[in-house]
C-alpha positions as CSV (number, residue, x, y, z in Angstrom):
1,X,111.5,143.9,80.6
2,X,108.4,142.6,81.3
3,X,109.4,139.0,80.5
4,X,112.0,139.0,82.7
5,X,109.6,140.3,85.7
6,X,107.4,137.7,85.0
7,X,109.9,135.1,85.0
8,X,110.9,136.3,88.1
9,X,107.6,135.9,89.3
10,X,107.6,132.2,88.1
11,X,110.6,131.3,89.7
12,X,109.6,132.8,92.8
13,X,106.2,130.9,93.0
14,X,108.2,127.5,92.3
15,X,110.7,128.7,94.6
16,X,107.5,128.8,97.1
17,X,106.1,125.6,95.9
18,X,109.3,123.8,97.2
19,X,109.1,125.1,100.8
20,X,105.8,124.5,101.3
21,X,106.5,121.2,99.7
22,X,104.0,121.1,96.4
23,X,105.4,119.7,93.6
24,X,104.5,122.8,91.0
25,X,104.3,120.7,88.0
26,X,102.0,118.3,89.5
27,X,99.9,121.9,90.4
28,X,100.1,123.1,87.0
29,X,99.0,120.1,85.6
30,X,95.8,119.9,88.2
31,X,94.9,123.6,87.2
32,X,94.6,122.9,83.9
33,X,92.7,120.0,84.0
34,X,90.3,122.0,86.3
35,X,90.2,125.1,83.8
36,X,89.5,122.2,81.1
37,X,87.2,120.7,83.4
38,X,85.2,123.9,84.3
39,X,85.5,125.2,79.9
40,X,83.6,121.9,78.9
41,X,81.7,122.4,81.4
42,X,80.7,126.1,79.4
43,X,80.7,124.9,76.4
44,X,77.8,122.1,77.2
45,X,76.0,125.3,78.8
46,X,76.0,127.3,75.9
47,X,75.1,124.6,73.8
48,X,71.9,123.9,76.4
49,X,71.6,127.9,74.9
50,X,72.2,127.1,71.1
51,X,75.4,128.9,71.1
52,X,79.1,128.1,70.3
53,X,81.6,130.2,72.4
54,X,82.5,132.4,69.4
55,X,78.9,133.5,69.9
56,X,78.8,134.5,73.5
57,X,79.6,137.4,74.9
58,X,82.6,137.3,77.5
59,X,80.2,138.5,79.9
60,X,77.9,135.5,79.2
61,X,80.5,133.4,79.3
62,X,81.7,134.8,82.6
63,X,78.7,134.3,84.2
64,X,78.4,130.6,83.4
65,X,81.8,130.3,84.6
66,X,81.3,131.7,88.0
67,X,77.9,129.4,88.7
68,X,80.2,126.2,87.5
69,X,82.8,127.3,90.1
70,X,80.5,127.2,93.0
C-alpha cells in the first residue's frame, strides 16, 4: 500500500512538473548533483576534523550540512 501512495505521489509531482513546464528528469538530475555537491562538501569538513562520516554523529553531520546550505 504504501508503494502505491508513493507512486502516486511521484506521478503527481511529474504530472506538476509538466504544467508548470520543468522537465522533471532534468530536476532530478540537478538535485542530485547538488546533494553530491553539498556531501563532498561534508566529507572535506569532517576531514578538516579528522573524521570519516562513519564516525560522525548524524547530528554533526547535520550541522555541517545546514552551514553548507547557506
Amino acid at each position: 500500500r504504501v508503494k502505491e501512495e508513493y507512486g502516486d505521489l511521484l506521478f503527481a509531482c511529474v504530472n506538476l512538473a509538466r504544467h508548470i513546464g520543468v522537465d522533471p528528469e532534468d530536476a532530478l538530475r540537478r538535485a542530485n548533483q547538488k546533494f553530491i555537491r553539498r556531501f563532498r562538501r561534508v566529507e572535506k569538513e569532517l576531514i578538516k576534523r579528522g573524521k570519516k562520516p562513519q564516525d560522525a554523529t548524524l547530528r554533526e553531520m547535520d550541522r555541517i550540512w545546514n552551514r553548507i546550505k547557506k
